[in-house]
N, C-alpha and C positions, 0 to 999 in steps of 0.2 A: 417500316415507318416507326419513328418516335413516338412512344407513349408516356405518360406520365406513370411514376413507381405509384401503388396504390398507398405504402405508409406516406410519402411525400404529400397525397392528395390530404392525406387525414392531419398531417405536419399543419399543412395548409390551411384546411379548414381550423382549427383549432385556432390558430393564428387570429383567423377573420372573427372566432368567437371573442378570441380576447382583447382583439382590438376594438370589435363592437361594445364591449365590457366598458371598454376606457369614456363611451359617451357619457355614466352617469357623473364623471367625475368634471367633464363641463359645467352636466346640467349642475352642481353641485355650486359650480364657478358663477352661475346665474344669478346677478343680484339687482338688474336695474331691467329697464324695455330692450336696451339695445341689446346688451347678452341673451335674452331669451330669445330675438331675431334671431341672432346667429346661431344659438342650440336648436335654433326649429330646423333652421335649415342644415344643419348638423346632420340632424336627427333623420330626417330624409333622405338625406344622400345617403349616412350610414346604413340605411333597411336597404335599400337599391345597392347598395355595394357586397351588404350581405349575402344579399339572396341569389345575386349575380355568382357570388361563391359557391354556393351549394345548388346551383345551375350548374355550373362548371365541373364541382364532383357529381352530380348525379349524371352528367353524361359522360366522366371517365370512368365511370363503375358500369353505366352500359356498352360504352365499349369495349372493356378491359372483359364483361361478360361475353360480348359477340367474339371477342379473339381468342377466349378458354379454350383450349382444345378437350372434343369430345370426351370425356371419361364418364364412366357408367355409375362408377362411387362418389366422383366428386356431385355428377347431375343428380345421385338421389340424397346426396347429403343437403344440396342446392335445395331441394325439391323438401326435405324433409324441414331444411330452415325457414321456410316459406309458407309449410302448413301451419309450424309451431307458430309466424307471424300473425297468421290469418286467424288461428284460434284463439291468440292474445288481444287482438283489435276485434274479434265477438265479442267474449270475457267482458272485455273494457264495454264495450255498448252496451250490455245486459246487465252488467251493473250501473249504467246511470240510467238507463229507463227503470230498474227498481228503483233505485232512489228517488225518481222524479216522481212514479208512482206512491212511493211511502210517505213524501213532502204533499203530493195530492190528497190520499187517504186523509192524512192529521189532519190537513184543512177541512174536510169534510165532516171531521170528527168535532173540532171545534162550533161548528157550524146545526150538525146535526140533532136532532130529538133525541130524547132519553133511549124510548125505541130499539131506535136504529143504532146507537152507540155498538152495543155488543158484538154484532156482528163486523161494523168498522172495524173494534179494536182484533178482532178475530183474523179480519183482514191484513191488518197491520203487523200482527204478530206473524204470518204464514210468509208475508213479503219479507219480513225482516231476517227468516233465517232463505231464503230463495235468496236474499244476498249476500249472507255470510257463505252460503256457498259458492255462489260466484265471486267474492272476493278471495277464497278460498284455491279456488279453481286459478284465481288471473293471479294470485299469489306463486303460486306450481310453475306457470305458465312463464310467465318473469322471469322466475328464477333457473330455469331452464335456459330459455334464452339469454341470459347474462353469461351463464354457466358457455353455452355455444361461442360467443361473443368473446369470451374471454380464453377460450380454448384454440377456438380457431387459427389459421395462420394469416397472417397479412394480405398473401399473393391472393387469397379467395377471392373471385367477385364478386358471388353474390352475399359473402360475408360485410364486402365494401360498401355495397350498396346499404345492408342493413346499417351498417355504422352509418351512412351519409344521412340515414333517414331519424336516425337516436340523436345525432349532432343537431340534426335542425329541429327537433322536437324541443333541442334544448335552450331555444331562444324563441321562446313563444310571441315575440312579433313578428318575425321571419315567416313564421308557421301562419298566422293568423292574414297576413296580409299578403302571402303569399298567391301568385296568382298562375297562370299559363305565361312559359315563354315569350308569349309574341306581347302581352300584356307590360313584364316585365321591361322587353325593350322599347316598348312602349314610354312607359316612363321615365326608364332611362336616355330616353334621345330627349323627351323634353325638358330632365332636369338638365338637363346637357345643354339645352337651348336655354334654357329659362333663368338657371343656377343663379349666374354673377349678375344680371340685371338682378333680378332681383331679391338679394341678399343688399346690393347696394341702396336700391329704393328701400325695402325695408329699414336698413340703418337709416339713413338719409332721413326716414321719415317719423323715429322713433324721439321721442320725447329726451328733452336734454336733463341728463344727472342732475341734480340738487345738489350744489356744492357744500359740506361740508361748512358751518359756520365756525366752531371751537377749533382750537388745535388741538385737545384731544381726540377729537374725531376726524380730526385732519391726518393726525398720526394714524391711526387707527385705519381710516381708510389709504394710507400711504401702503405700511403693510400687507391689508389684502389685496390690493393690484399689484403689487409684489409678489403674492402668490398667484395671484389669476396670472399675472404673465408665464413664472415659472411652468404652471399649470399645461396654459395653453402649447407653451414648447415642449412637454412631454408629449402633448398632443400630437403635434407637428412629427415629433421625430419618431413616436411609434405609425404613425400614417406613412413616410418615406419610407421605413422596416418595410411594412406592409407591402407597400406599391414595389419594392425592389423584389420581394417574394412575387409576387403577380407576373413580373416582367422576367424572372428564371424562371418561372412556368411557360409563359406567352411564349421567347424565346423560340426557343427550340422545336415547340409546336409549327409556329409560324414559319418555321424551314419546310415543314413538310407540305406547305399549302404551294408553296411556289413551285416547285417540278410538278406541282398536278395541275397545275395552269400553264405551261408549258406543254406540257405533255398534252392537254387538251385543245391549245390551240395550233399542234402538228396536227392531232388528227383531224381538224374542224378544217384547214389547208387542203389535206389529204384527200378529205370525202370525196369531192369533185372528181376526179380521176381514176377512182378505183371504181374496181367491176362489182356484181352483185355480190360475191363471195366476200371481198374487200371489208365493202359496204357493213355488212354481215359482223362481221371481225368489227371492227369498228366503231358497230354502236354496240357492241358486248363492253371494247374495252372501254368505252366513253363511258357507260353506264356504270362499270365499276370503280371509273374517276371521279364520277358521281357520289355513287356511294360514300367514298374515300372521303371527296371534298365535303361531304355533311358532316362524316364525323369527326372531321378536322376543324370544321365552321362550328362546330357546337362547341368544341373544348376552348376557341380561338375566342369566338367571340366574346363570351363572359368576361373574358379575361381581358380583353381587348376595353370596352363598356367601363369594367372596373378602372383601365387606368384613366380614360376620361375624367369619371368622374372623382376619382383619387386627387387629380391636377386640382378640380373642382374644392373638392374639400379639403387641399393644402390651400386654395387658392381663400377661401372660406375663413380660416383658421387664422392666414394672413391679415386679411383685413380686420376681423375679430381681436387680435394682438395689438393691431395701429390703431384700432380706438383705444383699448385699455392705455395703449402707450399713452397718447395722449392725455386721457382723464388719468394718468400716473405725471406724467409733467406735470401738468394744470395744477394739480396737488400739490406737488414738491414745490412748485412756485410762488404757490397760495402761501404754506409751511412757511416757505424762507421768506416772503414778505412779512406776516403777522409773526413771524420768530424777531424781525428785525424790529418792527415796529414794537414789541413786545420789551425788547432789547433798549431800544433810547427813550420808550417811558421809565424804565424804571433807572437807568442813568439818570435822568433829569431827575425824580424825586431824591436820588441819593447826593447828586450836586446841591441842590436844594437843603437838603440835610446835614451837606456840608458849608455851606453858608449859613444857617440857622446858628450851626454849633460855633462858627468863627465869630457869630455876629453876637453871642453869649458870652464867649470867652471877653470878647473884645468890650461892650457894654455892663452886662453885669457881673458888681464885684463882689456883690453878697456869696459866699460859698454855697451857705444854705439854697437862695435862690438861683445860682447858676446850675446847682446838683437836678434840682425841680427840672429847671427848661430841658437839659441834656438828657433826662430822664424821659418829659414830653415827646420832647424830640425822636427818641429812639423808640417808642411805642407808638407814635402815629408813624413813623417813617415805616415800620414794619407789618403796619395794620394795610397803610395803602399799599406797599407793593403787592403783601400778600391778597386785598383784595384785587389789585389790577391784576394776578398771574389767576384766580379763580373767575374773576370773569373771561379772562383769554381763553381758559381751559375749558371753559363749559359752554354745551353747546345753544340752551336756551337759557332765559334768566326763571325760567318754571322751574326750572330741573335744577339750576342753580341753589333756587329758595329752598327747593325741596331738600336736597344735599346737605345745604346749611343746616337743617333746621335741625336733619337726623344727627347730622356729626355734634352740635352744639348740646342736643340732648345726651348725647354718649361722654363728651367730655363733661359738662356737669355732674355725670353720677360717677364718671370714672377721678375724677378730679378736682371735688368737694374741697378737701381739704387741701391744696394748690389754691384755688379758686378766695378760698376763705383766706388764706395768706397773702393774695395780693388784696383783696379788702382793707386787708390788716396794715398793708403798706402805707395806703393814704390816711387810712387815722393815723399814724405814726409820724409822717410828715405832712401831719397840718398844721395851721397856724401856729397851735400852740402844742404842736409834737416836739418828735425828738429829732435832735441833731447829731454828726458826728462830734464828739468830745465832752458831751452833755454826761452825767454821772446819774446811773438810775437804780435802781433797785429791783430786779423780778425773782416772784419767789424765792424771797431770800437771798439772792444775789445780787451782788452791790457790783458795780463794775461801769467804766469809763466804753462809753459806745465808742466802738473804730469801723461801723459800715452799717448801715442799713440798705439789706440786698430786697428784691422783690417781691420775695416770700421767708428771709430769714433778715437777723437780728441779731453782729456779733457785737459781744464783749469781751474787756482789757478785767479781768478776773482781778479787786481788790480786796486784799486782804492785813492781816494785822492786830495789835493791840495797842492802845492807849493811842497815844498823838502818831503812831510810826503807822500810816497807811499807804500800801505800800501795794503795784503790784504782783501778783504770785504766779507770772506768766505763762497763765494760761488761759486760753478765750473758750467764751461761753457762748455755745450755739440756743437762738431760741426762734421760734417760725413766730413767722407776724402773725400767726390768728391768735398766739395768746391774751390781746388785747380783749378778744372776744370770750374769752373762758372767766367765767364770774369768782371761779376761787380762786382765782392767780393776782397776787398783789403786786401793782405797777406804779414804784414810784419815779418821780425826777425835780429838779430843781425845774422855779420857776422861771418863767421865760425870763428872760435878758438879766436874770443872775447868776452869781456864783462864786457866794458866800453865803454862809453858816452863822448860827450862832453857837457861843461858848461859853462856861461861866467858871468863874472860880470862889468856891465857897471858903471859909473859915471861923471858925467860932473863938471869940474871945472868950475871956474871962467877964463876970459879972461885973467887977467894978472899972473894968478900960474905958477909957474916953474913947467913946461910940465916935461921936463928930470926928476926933481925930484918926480915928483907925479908917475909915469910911472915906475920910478924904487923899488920906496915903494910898489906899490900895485904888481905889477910883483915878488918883494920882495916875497911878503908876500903869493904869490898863489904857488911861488916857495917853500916855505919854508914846504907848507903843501905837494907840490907836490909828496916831497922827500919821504915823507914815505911809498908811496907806487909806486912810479917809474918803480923797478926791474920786479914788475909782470904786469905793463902797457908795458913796454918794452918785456915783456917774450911773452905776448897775442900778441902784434904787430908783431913778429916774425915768433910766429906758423903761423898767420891769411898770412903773403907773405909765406909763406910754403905752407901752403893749398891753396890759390889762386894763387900762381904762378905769383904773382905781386910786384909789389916794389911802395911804396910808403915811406913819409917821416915819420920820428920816432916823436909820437906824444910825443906831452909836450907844456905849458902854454907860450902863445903868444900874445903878447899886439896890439891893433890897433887903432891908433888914429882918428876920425870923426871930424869933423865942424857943430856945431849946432847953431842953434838961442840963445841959450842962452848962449853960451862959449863953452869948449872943452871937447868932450866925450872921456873918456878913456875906450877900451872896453878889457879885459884881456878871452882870451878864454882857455880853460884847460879842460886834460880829465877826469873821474872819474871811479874807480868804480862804475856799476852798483848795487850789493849786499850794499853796502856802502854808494850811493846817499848823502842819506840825513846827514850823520854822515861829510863827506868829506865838503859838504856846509855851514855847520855851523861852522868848525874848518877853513877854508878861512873866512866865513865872520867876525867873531871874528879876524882873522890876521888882514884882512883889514881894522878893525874897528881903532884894534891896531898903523897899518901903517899911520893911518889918523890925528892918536890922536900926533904922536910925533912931537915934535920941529924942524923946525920952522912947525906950524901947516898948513895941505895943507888946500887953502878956495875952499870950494864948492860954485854952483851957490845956494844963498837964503844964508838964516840961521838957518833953520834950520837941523833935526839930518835926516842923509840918510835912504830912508825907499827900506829896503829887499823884492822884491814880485818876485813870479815867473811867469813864459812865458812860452807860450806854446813851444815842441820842434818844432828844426828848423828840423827834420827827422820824419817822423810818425812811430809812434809802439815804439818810445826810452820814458823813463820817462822825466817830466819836466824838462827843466832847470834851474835854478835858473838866474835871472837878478838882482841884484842890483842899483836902482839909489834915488836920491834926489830926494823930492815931497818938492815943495818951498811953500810955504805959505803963502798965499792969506792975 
């Protein structure tokens, strides 16, 4: 007769521990009603499947014992592994009734008169070493036994037996719940009956998921039913492992049951016909087919049981997966709807944004004010997508505020000075800010603006001497919150101008005819004035427009001085800026001209008038040019 090899049976068991192992990692998968249905009933079938296993070894270690053949050393080695058991399962009991007694005594102690104390503690102290000695003792005891255990040879049985009994020790629900055979099949025929009803009514009847309102947590939940699936089919496919182990056990077994039902029902035929001797014979041999068939029906049926309910808990595991599957669609479908809808809001704001900027280009022609809109434009278009992608993203609008409020405190302190730069930006183009091409002066730097960015401020770097201003190309980086720094000096021409004034001085001699000198060189600044008058007058205009002030209409004004050496003629006049230097050389050639004519005007000296220039009388405007006589020495 077929038996099972005793390491195979331990192969075996081992298997059933580790595949019982594999439940926590369901319960682990548990995240809603319906999953925790399915882990119950998991949970259930796995103890019934377990224990069915170590039903199955503990009756191929009794029989693998009944088929030992007699030896005199093996049965006192048997015999001596059996007392060491019995004396380590005393040990163990006499050590927890001291404990339980020493946990008794303290209580009594706590509870007790002053009195009575001493003697407690006295008591306490006599238990406490009565258990170091028995821990002492189950110490020896143990390590013997491990020592035996680990010595031993495989073929033992009654070594089998001790491991079948250390194995199931080591899955203390097996142990705990464990019950008599007939108990076990017991509930094993009825999860067998019971199982898929009602795992279905429980699903059926379990409370429907909370779908996921954000698509962050839409994603988020995509992912972990992506593992819960994966999960569950390692599931699956260490239970198939399992049940294929079960069924090269059953196998082979189950060959041995059929010739003893055969052979049973010859001689059950037979009775009838034979004599007393027959008879006799008969039921010896029937009795030993008896025999036969129980310890056949003991190894068979466990094993038999398990694959039931094996079916059961693939069957389990299946259903378990077709929900996930499902609440994993349902998901992905949600996702791809609010990804799409997600999708043609923010199209539409951006078409919108593009008609805004078409309807700007195409409307207004101001630079200044088309710079504004596209500037608008591009900061609310940005503000709403990014709030339409943070409400998508978030799951409540609590949790949203809340989010806000932290992230808004973090960039304030992270990001003061950014912050304070785009501040900076709107003082700089307001009303009466700065333009590209506008000429300003910051700390000392004089320079022709070519960009005002968000939080920076380039300039066309001007530099030079006398009328020749000129740039020196190189641009000058400054953040817009300089605006806000009290010692940084910020100049610029005023709104809707851009011209300067200039002057040119000269000192006559004491006796020159003042009226005539005064009206030559006045002449003569008048003369150039003229050419470009219309558009100093047109900027004067705008500039009482925009400021809302009245002042007098500039143009070339003579002032007479008293000097130590004779009399200063001072002719002041305004200029184009763009122009500067071109304007100053076409006066001073007038004036040159004016000075030359008949009767010739005397300057103080004799010699020829030397042109230099001054610095301005306004800071942040270009030189002016001064004209006077250097006499010589």
């Amino acid at each position: 007769m077929a038996t099972p090899d005793p390491q195979q049976v331990l192969n075996y068991l081992n298997q059933s521990i580790d595949w019982y192992r594999h439940l926590a990692v369901e319960e682990d998968n548990a995240t809603d009603a319906t999953d925790t249905l399915f882990v119950n009933d998991d949970r259930q079938m796995a103890t019934q499947i377990v224990r069915l296993s170590f039903d199955f070894g503990r009756s191929a270690a009794q029989l693998a014992s009944a088929q030992a053949p007699p030896e005199t050393s093996q049965n006192t080695a048997n015999s001596r592994f059996q007392n060491l058991m019995r004396i380590a399962a005393q040990t163990d009991e006499t050590i927890r009734e001291t404990q339980a007694e020493i946990e008794q005594n303290r209580n009594e102690l706590e509870k007790a008169r002053p009195s009575a104390r001493p003697k407690l503690q006295a008591t306490i102290d006599e238990l406490q070493s009565e258990l170091a000695l028995a821990q002492a003792r189950s110490d020896a005891v143990h390590n013997i036994l491990q020592f035996t255990n680990a010595g031993a040879t495989g073929t033992s049985s009654g070594n089998l037996l001790a491991k079948v009994q250390e194995l199931q020790r080591s899955v203390p629900e097996i142990t705990l719940t464990n019950t008599t055979p007939n108990a076990a099949t017991l509930d094993g025929q009825n999860k067998s009956n019971s199982g898929p009803s009602s795992s279905n009514t429980n699903a059926s009847a379990a409370p429907r998921r909370e779908q996921p309102s954000g698509l962050l947590a839409l994603i988020t939940d995509v992912f972990a039913l992506t593992r819960k699936i994966h999960s569950i089919d390692d599931s699956i496919r260490a239970t198939d492992a399992f049940a294929q182990s079960a069924e090269d056990l059953r196998t082979p077994l189950s060959k041995n049951i059929a010739p003893l039902v055969q052979r049973g029902n010859e001689l059950a035929q037979a009775a009838d016909t034979s004599d007393i001797a027959g008879l006799q014979q008969q039921k010896r041999e029937l009795d030993a087919l008896t025999a036969q068939f129980k310890q056949n029906s003991s190894l068979v049926l466990p094993l038999s049981k398990q694959a039931v309910l094996l079916d059961l808990y693939n069957s389990n595991l299946s259903r378990w997966r077709n929900a996930v599957k499902a609440q994993y669609q349902m998901d992905v479908k949600n996702l791809g709807v609010r990804l799409l809808v997600l999708a043609l809001v923010v199209v539409t704001f951006i078409v919108l944004g593009e008609i805004w900027k078409r309807a700007t280009f195409r409307y207004v022609h101001d630079f200044r004010r088309r710079y504004q809109f596209l500037l608008l434009r591009r900061i609310l278009l940005w503000l709403v997508i990014g709030i339409t992608i943070a409400f998508a993203l978030a799951t409540e609008i609590g949790s949203l505020a809340t989010f806000a409020g932290l992230i808004t405190a973090g960039i304030a302190v992270a990001l003061q000075n950014v912050i304070l730069a785009v501040a900076g930006y709107f003082f700089l183009i307001g009303r009466y800010g700065v333009r590209v091409g506008d000429r300003v002066q910051i700390s000392g730097v004089t320079g022709d603006v070519i960009d005002i960015g968000l939080v920076r401020l380039h300039l066309m770097e001007m530099g030079g001497s006398g009328n020749y201003i000129q740039p020196t190309g190189r641009v000058v980086v400054f953040s817009n919150s300089i605006v806000f720094q009290p010692t940084a000096s910020f100049y610029k021409q005023a709104p809707g101008t851009n011209f300067i004034w200039h002057e040119v001085s000269l000192t006559l001699a004491p006796d020159s005819d003042i009226k005539l000198a005064e009206s030559r060189i006045l002449g003569a600044v008048e003369k150039v004035y003229a050419g470009y008058r219309e558009r100093i007058e047109q900027e004067h205009r705008q500039m009482q427009n925009l400021l809302n002030v009245r002042a007098a209409t500039p143009k070339p004004v003579s002032r007479l001085r008293l000097a130590q050496a004779g009399l200063e003629v001072v002719i002041r006049y305004p200029v184009e800026l763009d122009n500067a230097a071109e304007i100053d050389d076409h006066i001073t050639r007038e004036v040159l001209a004016a000075l030359a004519k008949s009767p010739r005007l005397k300057l103080v000296g004799s010699g020829t008038p030397n042109i230099q220039a001054v610095s301005a009388d306004i800071p942040g405007e270009p030189h002016e040019v001064k004209a006077e006589s250097d006499r010589k020495k």
